[in-house]
Backbone as numpy.savetxt, mean C-alpha at the origin, in Angstrom:
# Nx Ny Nz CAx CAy CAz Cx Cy Cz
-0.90 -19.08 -17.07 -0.37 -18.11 -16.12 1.07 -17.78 -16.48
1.59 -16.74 -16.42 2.65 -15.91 -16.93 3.76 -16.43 -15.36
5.28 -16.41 -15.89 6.09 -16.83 -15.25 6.60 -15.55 -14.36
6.90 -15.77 -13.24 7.08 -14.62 -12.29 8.96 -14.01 -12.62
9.44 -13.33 -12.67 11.21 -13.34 -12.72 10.99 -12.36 -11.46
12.04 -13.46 -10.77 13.08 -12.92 -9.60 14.05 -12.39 -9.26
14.36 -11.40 -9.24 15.56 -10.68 -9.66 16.45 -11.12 -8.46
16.19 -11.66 -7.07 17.00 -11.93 -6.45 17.51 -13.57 -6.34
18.44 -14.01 -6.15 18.99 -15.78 -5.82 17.95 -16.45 -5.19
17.42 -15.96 -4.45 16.29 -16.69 -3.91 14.98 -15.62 -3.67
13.82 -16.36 -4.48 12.59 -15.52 -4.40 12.14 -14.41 -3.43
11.51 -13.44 -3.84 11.54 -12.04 -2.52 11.11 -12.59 -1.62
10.08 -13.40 -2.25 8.65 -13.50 -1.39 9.19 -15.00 -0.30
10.48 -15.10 -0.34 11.59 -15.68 0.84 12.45 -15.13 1.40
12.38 -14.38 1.27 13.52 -13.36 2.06 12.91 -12.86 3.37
11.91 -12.98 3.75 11.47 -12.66 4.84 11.20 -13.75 5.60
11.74 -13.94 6.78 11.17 -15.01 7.70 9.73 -15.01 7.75
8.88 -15.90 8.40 7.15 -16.09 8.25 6.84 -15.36 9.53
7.83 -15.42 10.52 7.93 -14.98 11.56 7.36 -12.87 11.64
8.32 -12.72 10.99 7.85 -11.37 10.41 7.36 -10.59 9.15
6.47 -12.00 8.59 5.80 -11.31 7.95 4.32 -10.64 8.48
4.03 -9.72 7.97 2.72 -8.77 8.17 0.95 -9.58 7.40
1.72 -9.72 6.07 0.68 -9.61 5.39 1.10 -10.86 4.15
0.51 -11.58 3.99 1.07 -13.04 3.07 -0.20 -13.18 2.68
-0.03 -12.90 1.19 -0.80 -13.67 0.18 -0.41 -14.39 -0.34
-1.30 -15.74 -0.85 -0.94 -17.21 -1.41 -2.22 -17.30 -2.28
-1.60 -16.95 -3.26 -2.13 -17.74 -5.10 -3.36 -16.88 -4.47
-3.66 -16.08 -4.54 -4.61 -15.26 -4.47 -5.71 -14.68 -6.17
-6.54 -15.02 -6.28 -8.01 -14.58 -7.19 -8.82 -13.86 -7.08
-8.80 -13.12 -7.59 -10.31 -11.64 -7.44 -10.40 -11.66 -8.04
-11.54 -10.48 -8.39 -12.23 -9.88 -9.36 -14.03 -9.31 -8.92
-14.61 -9.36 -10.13 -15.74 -8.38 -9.71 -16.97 -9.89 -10.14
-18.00 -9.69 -10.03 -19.37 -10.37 -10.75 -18.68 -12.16 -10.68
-17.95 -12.29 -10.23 -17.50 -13.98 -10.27 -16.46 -13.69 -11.63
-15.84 -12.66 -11.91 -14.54 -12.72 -12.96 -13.78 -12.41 -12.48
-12.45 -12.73 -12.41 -11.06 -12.68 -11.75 -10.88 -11.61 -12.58
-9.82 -11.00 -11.90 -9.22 -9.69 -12.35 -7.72 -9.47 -12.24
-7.30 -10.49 -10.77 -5.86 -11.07 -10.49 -6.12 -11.83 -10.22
-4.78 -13.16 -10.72 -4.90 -14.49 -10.42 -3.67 -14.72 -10.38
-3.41 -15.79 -8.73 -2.23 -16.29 -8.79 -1.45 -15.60 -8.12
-1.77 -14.51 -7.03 -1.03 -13.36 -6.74 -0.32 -14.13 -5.73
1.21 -13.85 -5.31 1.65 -14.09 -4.20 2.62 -12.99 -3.80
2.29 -12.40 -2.53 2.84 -11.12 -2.04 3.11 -11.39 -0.82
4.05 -10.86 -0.03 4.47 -10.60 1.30 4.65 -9.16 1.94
4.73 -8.72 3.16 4.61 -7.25 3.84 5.42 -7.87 5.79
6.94 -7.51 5.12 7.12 -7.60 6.91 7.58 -6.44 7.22
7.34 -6.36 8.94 7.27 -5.88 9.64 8.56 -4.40 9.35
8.23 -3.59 9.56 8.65 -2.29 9.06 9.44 -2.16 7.65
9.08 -2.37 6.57 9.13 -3.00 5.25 8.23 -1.90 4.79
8.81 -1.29 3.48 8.41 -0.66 2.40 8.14 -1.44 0.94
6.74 -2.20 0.77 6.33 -2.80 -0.46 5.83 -1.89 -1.42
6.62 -2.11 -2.61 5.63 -0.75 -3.61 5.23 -2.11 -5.01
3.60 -2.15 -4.92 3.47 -2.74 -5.87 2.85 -1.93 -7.34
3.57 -2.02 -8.39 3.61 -1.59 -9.80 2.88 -1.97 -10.86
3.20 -1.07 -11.81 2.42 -2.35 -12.82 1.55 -1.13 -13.84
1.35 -0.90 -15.15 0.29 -0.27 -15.99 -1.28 -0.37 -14.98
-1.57 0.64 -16.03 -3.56 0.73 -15.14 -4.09 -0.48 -16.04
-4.74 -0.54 -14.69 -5.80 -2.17 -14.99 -4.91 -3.48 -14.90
-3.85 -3.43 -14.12 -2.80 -4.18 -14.53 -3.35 -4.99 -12.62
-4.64 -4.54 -11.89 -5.30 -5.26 -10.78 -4.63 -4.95 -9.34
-3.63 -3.83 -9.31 -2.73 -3.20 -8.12 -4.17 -2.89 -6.99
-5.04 -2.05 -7.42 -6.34 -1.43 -6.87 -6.92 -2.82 -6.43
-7.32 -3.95 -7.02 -7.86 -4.75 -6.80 -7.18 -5.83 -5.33
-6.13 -6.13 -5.16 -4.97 -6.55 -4.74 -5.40 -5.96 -3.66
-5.42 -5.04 -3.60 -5.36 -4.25 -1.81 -6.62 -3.94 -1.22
-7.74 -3.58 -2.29 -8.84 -4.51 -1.70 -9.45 -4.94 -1.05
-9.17 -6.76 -1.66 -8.47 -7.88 -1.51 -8.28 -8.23 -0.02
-7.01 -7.67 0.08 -5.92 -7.49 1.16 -6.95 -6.80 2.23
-7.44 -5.78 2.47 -8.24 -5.31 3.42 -9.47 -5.69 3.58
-10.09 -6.41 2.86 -11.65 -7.18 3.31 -12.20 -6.38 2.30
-12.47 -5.33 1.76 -13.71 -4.66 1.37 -13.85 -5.54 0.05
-13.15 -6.40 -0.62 -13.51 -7.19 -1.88 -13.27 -9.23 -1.21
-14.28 -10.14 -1.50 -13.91 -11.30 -1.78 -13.17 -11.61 -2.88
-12.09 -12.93 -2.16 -11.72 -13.47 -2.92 -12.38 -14.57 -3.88
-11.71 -15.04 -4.65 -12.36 -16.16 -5.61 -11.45 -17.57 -5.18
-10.26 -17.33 -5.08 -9.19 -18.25 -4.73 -8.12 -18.03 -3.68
-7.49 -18.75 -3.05 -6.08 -18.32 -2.54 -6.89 -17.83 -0.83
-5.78 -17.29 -0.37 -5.98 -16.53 1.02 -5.13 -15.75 1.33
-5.39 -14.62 1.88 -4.63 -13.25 2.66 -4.51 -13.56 4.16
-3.46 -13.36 4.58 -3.19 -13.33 6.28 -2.81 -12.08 6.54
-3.47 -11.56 7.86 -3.28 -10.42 7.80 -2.39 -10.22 9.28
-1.89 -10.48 10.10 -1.03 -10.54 11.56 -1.65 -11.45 11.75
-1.15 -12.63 10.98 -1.63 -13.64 11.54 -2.68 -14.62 11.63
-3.99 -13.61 10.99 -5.44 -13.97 11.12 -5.76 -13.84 9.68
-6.57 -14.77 9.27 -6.88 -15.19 7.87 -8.11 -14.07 7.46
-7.90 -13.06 6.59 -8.93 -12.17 6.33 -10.48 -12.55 6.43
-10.99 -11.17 6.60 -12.30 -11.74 6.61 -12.89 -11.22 5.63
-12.97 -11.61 4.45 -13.65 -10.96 3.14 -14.86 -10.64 3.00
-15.04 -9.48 2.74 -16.56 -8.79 2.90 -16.42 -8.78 4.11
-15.75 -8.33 5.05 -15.99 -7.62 6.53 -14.26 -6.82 6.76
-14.26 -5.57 6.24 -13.21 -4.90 6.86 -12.69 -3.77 7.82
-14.12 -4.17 8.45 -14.11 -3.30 10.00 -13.12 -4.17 10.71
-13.42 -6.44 10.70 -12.90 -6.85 11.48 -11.42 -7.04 11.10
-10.85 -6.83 9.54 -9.74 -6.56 9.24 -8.98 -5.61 9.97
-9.92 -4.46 9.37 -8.87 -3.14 10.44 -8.76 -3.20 11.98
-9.77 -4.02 12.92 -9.42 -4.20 14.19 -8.13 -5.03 14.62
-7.75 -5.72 13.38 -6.21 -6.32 13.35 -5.27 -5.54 13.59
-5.59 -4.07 12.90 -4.30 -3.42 12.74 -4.02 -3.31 11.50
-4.85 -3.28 10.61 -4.86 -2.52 9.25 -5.62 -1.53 8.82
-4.57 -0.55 8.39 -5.28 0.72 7.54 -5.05 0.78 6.51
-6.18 1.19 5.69 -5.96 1.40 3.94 -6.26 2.52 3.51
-5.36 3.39 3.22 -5.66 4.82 2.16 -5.94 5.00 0.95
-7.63 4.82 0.82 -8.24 4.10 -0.82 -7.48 5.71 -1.78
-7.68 5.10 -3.01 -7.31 6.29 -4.38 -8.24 7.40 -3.92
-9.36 7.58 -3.80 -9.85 8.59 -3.80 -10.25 9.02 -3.00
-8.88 8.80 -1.35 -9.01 9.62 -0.41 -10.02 9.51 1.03
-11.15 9.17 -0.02 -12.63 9.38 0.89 -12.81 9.97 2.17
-12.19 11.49 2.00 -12.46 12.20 3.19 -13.88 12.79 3.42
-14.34 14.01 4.55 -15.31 14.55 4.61 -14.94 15.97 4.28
-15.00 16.49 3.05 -14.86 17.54 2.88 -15.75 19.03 3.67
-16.88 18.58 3.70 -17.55 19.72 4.89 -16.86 19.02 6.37
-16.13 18.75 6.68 -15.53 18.37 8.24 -14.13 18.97 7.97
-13.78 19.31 9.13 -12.31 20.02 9.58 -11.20 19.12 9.70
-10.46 19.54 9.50 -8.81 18.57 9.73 -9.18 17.84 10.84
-9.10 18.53 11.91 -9.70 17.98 13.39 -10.17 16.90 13.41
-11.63 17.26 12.98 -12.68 16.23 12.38 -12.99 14.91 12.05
-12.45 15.09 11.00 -11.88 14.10 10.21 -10.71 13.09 10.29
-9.88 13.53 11.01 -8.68 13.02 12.03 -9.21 12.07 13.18
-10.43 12.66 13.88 -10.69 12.13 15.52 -11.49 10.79 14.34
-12.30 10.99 13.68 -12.96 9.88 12.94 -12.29 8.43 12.76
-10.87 8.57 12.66 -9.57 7.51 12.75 -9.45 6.90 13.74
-10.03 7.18 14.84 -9.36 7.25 16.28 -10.43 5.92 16.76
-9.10 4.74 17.65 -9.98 3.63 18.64 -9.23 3.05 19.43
-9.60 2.27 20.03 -9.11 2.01 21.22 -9.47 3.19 22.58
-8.13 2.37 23.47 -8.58 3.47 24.43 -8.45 4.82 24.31
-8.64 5.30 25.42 -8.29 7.00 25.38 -6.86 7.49 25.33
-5.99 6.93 26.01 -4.69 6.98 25.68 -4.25 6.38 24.73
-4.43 5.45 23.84 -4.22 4.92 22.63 -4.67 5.96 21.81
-5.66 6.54 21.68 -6.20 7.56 21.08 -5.37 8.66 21.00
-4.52 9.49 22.04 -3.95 10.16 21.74 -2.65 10.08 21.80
-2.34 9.09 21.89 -0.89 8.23 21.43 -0.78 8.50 19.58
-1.43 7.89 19.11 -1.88 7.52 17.66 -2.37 9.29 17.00
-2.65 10.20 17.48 -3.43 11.33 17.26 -1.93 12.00 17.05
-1.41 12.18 18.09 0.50 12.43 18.16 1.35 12.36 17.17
1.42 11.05 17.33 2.41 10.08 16.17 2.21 10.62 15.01
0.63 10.74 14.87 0.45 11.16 13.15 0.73 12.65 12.96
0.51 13.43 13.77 0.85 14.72 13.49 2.03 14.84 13.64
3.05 14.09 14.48 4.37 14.10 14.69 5.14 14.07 13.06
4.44 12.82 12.13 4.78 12.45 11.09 4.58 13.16 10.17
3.10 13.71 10.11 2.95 15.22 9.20 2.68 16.47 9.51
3.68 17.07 10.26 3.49 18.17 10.98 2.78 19.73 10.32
3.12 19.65 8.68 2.26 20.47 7.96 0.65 20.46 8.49
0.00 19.67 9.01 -1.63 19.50 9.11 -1.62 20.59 10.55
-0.74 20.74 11.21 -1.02 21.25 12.70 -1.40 22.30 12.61
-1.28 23.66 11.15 -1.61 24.57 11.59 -3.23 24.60 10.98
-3.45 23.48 9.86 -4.73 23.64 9.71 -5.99 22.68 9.80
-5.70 22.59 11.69 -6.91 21.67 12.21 -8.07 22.30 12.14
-8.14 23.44 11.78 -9.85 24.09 11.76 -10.34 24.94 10.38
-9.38 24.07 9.67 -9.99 24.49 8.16 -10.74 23.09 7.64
-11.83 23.41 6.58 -12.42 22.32 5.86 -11.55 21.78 4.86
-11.73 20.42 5.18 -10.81 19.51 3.91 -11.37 19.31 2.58
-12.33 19.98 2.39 -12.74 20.78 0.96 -12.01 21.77 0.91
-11.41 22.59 1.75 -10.63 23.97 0.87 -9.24 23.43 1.46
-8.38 22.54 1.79 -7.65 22.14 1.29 -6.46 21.92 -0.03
-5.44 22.10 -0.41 -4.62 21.69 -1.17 -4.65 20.20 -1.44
-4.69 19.76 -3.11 -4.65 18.41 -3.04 -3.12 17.51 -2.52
-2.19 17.95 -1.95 -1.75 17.55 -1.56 -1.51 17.77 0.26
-2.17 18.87 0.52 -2.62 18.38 1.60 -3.97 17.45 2.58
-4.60 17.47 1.11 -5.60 16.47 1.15 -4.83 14.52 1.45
-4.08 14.99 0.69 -3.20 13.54 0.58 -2.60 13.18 2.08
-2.21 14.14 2.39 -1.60 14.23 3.96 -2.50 14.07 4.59
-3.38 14.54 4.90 -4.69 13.95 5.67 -5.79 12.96 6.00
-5.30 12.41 4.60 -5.92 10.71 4.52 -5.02 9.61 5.05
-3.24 10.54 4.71 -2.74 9.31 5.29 -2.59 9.48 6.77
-2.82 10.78 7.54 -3.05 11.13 8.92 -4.13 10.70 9.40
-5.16 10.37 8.80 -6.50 9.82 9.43 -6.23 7.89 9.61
-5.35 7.53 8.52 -5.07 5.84 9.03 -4.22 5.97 9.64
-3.14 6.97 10.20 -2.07 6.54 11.15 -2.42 7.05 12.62
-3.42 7.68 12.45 -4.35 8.01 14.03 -4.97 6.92 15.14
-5.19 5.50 14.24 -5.69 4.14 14.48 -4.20 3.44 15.16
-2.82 3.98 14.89 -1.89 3.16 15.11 -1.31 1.52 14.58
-1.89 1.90 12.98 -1.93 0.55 12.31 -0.49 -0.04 11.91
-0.48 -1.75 12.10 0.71 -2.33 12.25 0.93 -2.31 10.41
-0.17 -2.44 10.19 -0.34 -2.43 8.31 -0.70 -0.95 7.68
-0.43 -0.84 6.58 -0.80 0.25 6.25 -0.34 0.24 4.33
-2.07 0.33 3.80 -2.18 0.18 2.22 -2.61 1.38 2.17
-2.01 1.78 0.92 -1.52 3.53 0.36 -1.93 2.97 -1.19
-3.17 3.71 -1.49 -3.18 3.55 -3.28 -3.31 4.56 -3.82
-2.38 4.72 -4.83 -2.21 6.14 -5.63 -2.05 7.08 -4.52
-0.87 7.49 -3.50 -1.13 8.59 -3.03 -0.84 10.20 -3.85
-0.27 9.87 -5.27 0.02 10.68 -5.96 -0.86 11.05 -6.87
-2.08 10.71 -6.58 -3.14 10.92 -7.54 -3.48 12.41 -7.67
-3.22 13.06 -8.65 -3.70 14.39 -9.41 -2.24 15.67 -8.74
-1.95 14.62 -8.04 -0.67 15.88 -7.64 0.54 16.24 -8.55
1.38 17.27 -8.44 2.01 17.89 -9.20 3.46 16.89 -8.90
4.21 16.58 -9.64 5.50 15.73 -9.09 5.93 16.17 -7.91
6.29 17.95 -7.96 7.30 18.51 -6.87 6.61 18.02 -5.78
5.45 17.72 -5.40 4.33 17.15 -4.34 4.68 15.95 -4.49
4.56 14.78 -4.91 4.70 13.72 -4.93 6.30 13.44 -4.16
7.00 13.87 -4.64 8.33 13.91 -4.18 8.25 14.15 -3.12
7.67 15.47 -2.35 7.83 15.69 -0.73 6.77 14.47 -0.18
5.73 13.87 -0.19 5.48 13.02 -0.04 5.65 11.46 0.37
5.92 11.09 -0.82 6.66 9.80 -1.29 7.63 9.27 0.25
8.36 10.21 0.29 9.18 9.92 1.56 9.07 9.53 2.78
7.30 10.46 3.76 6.45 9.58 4.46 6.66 8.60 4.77
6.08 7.85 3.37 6.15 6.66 3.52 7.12 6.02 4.02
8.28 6.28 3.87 9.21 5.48 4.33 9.76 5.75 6.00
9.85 7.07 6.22 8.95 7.45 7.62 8.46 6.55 8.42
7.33 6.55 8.36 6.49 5.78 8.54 7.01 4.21 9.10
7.38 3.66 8.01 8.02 2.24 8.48 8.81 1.96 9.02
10.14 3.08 9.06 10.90 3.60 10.11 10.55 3.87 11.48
9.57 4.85 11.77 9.72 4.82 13.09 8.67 4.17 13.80
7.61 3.70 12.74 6.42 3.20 13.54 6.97 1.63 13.58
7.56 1.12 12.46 7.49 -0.83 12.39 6.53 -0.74 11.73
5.33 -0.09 11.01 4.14 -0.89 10.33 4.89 -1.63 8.91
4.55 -2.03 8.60 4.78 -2.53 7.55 3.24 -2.23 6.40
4.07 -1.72 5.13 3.51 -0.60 4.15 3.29 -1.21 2.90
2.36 -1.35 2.20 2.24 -1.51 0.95 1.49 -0.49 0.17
2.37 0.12 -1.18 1.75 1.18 -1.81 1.91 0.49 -3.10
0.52 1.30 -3.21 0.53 1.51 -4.90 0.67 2.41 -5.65
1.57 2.79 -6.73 2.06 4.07 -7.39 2.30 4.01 -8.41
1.83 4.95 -9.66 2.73 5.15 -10.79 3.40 5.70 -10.96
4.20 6.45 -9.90 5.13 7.46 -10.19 6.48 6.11 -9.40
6.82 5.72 -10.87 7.65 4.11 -10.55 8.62 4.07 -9.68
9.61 5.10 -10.28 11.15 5.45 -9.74 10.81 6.06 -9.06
10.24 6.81 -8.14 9.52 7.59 -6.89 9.81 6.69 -5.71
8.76 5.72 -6.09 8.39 4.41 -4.95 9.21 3.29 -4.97
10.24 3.26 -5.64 10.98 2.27 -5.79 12.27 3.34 -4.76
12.90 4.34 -4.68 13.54 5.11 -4.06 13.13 4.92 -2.25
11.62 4.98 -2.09 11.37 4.36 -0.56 11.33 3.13 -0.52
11.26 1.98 -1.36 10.58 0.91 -1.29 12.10 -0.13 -0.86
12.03 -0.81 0.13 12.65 -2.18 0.04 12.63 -3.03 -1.11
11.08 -3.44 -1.18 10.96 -4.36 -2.27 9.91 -4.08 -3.00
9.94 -4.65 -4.54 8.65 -4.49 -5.17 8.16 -5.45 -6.12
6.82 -5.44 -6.32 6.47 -6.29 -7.14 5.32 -5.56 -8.56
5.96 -6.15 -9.59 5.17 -5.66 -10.59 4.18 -6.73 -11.07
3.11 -6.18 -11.74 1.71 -6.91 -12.38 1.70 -6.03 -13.61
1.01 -7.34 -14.64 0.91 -6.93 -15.80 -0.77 -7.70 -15.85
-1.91 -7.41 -16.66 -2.83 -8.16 -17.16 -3.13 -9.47 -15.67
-3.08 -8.77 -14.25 -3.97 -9.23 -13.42 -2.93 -10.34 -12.62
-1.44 -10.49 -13.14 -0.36 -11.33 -12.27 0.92 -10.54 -12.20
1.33 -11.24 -10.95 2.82 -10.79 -10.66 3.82 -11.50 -11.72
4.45 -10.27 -12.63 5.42 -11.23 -13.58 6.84 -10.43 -13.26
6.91 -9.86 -12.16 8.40 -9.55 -11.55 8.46 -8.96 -9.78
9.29 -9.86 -9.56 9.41 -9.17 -8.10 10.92 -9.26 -8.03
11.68 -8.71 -7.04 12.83 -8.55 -6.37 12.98 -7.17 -5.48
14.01 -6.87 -4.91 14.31 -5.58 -4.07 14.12 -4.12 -5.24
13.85 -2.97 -4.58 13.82 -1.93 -5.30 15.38 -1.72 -6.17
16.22 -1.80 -5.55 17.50 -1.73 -5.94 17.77 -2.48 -7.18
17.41 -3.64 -7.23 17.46 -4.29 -8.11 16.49 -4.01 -9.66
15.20 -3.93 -9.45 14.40 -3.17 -10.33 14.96 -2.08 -10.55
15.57 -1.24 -10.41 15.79 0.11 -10.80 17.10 -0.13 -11.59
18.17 -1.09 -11.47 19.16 -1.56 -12.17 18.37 -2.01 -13.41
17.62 -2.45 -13.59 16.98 -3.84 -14.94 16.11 -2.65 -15.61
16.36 -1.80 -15.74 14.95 -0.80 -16.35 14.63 -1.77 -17.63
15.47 -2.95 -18.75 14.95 -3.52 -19.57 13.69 -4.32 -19.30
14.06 -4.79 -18.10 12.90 -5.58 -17.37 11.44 -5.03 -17.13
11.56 -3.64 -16.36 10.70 -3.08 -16.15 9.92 -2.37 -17.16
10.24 -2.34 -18.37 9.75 -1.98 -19.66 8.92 -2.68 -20.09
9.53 -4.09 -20.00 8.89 -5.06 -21.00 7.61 -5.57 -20.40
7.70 -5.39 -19.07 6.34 -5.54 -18.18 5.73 -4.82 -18.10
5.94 -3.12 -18.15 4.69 -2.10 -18.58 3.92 -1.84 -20.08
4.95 -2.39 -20.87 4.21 -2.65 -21.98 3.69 -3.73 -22.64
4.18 -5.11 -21.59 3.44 -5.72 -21.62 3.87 -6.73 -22.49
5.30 -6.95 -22.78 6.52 -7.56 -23.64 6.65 -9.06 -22.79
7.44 -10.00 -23.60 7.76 -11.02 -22.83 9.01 -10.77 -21.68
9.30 -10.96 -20.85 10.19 -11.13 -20.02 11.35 -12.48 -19.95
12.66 -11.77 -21.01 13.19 -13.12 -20.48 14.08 -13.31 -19.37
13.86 -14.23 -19.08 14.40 -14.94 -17.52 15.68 -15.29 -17.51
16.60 -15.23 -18.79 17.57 -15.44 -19.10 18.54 -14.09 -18.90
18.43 -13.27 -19.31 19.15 -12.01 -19.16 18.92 -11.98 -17.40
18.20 -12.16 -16.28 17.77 -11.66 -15.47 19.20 -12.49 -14.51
């Protein structure tokens, strides 16, 4: 197993009291058919906190969150999710915690309307319902004028807006974002990107994304953690990663990392 570098005096994944953390993974193992894919993962998510986790493709970011939301078992380790120890292979009872996940490819209903597809998000009570229905349109106010168009004729970046409006309709304390920049044009990604940080601002959820658009998500992100070949081999604050770009090189291509310069 590959050595983690910390860019801060004391490890990220301590910098948060336990008290407010969201989401704590410990030595965590996946993968597919009984083969690990990440091993060894240890991640944290507190409470109104911007996590952007990094890393080359196939480097197990997709896998990780997951993971993290029930829809994959683990092999090793454990995820806490507010508190309550995931339930792998069940992430209906995950998300009744208070987690939402915005998979890569969206998975909207393209023959269904903004509307639609929005109320589909929606639980609890009836006033929770339109508490949460609010908030999210409050947050992406672009969707308001087109609640009665199909999210097949959509813009892909307002497609993007609408997936992440359909998990913030639930009023989730968590909230996993993968690739929200998938197929979009930068100048999109950029108006975007920011959301997110939105988001953790005025709601408190506490956020974990996954992105390749690096310096993007490191600009909203508090903290981040990079993966190379299925482990975390750097974490510290965004601030700090964005100072070390030597660092962050040698882990996308997959170089040794020394711990000495750091």
């Amino acid at each position: 197993m590959k050595s983690v570098t910390n860019l801060t005096t004391e490890s990220s994944s301590e910098n948060i009291s336990n008290e407010n953390n969201l989401v704590e993974i410990k030595n965590l193992s996946a993968g597919y058919a009984g083969v690990a894919v990440i091993r060894g993962v240890n991640l944290q998510v507190g409470k109104g906190e911007v996590v952007a986790l990094l890393g080359p493709n196939g480097a197990g970011k997709t896998t990780t969150l997951l993971t993290t939301s029930g829809l994959l078992k683990a092999l090793e380790g454990s995820v806490t999710v507010l508190g309550e120890q995931s339930n792998f292979g069940a992430p209906h009872k995950t998300a009744r915690l208070g987690l939402a996940h915005v998979p890569e490819d969206r998975s909207l209903f393209f023959g269904l309307t903004v509307q639609e597809n929005l109320r589909l998000g929606l639980r609890g009570k009836r006033s929770e319902q339109n508490a949460g229905y609010e908030a999210a349109l409050d947050l992406l106010p672009a969707l308001r004028p087109l609640m009665n168009r199909r999210a097949g004729l959509l813009s892909g970046g307002e497609q993007q807006m609408l997936a992440m409006a359909r998990a913030l309709v639930s009023n989730p304390k968590v909230l996993l974002v993968d690739e929200m920049s998938l197929g979009l044009a930068p100048i999109i990604v950029e108006r975007l990107l920011p959301i997110v940080r939105d988001i953790a601002n005025e709601t408190g959820a506490g956020v974990l994304i996954v992105e390749q658009h690096v310096h993007l998500a490191l600009e909203v992100a508090d903290r981040a953690y990079v993966m190379s070949h299925g482990e975390i081999v750097l974490d510290g604050s965004a601030d700090e990663l964005i100072e070390r770009q030597d660092l962050l090189e040698a882990s996308y291509l997959g170089g040794e990392i020394d711990e000495e310069t750091s």
